[in-house]
N, C-alpha and C positions, 0 to 999 in steps of 0.2 A: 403767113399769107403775103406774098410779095405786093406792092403798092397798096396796104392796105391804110399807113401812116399817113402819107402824103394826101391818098383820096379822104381820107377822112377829117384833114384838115381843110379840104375843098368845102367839105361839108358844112363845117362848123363856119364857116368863115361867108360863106352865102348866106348862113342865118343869122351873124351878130351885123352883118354888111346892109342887109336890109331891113330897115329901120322899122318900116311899115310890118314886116313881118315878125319883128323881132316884138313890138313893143304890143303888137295886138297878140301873140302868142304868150304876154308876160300877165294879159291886163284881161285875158278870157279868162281865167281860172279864181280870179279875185272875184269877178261878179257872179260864181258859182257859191264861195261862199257869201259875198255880202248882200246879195237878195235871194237866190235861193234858201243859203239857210239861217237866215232872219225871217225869211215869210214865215215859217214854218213854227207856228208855237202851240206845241202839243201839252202843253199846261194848263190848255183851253176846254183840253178833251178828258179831263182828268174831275173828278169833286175838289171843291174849294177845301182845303185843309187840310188836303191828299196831297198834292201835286206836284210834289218834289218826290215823295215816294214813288207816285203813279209815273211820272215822267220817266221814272229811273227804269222800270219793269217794261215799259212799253221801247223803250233806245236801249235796253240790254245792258242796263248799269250806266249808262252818259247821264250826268248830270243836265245836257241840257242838246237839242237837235244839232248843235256844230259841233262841238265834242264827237259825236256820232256820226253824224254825216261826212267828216274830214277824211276819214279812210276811204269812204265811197268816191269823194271829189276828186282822192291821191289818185284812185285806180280808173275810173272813170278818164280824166286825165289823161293819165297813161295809155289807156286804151286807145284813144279818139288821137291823138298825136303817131302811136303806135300804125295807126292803120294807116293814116296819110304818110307815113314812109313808104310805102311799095309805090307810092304814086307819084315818088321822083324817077324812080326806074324807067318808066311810060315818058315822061319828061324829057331826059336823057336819051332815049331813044328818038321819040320828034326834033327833037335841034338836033339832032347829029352829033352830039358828046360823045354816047355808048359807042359808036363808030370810032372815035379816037381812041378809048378806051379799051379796045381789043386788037386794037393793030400795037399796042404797046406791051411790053413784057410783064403784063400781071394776071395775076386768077381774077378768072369771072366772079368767083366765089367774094374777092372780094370788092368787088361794086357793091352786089346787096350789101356786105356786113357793115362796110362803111357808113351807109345808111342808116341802119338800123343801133347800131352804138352812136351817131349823131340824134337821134331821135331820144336813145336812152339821157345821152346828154342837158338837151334838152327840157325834157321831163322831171328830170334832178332840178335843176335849177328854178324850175315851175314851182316844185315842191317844198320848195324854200322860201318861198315867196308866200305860198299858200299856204302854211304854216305860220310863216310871221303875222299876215296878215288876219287867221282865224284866231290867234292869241289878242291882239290888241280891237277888234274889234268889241261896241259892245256883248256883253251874252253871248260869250264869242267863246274858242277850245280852254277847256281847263284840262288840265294836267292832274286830276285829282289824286290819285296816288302815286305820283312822282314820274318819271321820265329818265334813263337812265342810257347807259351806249350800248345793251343789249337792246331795248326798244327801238334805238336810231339805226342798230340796222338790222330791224328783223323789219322796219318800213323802207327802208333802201332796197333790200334784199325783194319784198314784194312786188316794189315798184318798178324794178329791172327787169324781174322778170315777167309780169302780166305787159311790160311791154316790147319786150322782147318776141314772146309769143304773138303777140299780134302784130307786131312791125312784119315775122318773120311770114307767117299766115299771109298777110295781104305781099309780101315783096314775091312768094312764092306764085301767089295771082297775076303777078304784076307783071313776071315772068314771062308769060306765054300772052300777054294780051296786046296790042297796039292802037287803042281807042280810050283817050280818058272818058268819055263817058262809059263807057260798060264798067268800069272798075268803081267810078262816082255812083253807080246806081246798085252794086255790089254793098257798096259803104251806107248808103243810105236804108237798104233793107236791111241789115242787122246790125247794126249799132245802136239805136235806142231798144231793138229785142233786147241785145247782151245785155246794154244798162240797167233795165226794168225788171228783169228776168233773173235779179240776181241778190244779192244782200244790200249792193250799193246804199241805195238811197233809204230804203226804208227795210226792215227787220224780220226777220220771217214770221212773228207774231201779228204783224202790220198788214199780211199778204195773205190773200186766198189759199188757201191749204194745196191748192192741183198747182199753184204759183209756184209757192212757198218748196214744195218738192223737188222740183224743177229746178229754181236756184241754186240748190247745193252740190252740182252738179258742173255749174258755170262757172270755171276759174278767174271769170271776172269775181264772186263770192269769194271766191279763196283768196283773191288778196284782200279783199276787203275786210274780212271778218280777219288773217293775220293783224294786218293794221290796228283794226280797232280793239283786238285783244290787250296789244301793248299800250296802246292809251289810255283807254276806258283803265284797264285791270293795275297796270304798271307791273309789279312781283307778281309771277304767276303759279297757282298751284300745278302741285305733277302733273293732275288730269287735265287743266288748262297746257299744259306744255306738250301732253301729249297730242290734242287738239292742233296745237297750232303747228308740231310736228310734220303732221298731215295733209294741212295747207300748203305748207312750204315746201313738203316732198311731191306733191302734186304738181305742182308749180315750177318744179325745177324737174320732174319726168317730161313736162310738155316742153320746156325749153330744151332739152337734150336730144327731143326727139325732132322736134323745129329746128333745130339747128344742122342737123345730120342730113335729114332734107333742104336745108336750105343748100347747103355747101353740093349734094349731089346735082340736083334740078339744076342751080345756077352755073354750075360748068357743064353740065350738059346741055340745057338749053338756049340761054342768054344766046341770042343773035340779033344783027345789026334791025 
């Protein structure tokens, strides 16, 4: 994809450049785990003398709500960062960028991609953070059966792609539209649906059975529940492997198929 390097260091370089964005994009996902999942102590809800067992049966094996919740926060994350990439496109288009940017010798295809691998970029780095920070907090992630370089990236590998899928989803929105509000009120209707709607935050045992169905359905779940496999489980048996098989081939059909659409729409449509 011709100017694909160059624009995409455009990208990177607008986000480490602006401090205010840089540093509230690093210091949002910390207050996900250190008050969301600190409030949250389901040890409460359990009989006294149970509640290391019961805790364990109600979080799907997590010895405790952050342990559990951490895959939810990885993808959750991903997702919400993922969507506001289509909404530099719309950007780009109002200041007059995208105009420079097609009177030059490169694919339209690659403005979105640029994009959307800046966003994955990103996201990693979030992940890092959010991670270190859910270890060292109190009652914070444990690692209980070990963590290993198979586990590091079968969470890389989720976390690329749940936002990929949705960077590519909303950049394909982003496309044909030329009002940031239509797109911001796009974003505001189903981002806490997907959230809620899915294994994120809480367990399909936690959720209303017509919910609960529903969720496994939402590839926001499907990375959530990969994630959490490798942490909560660490070594996983065949039938856990073949589960999380599943996840991750779902995961990577919607990003092949996102992506094939992106690259068509975006050279066909992208105009000034």
């Amino acid at each position: 994809m011709s100017g694909l390097m160059p624009l995409f260091q455009r990208e990177i370089k607008k986000w480490y450049k602006d401090p205010i964005f840089f540093f509230v994009g690093m210091l949002q996902p910390l207050f996900w785990i250190a008050l969301f999942g600190s409030a949250l102590d389901f040890s409460k809800f359990v009989p006294s003398g149970q509640s290391t067992f019961g805790v364990s049966q109600i979080l799907d094996g997590a010895p405790n709500y952050i342990t559990f919740v951490i895959a939810g926060v990885l993808t959750t994350t991903a997702l919400f960062t993922g969507i506001f990439a289509g909404t530099n496109i719309i950007w780009d288009r109002r200041l007059g960028t995208l105009s420079r940017f097609l009177i030059s010798p490169i694919r339209r295809s690659s403005i979105v991609f640029t994009k959307i691998f800046a966003s994955i970029v990103r996201i990693l780095v979030q992940a890092v953070i959010l991670i270190a920070a859910a270890l060292i907090i109190p009652n914070g992630l444990v690692f209980q059966n070990g963590f290993n370089v198979f586990d590091a990236l079968v969470v890389i590998a989720s976390i690329t792609m749940i936002a990929f899928i949705f960077s590519s989803i909303f950049s394909l929105i982003a496309i044909r539209m030329t009002k940031m509000n239509s797109i911001f009120g796009i974003i505001n209707l189903i981002n806490l649906p997907l959230m809620f709607a899915s294994y994120a935050m809480f367990s399909k045992s936690m959720m209303a059975s017509w919910l609960g169905n529903i969720a496994q359905y939402n590839p926001v779940s499907w990375s959530a529940q990969a994630i959490r496999m490798v942490i909560v489980n660490g070594s996983l048996t065949a039938s856990q492997m073949g589960t999380l098989g599943l996840y991750l081939l779902g995961l990577f059909v919607l990003t092949v198929i996102l992506t094939i659409a992106c690259i068509i729409a975006s050279e066909k449509e992208i105009r000034e």
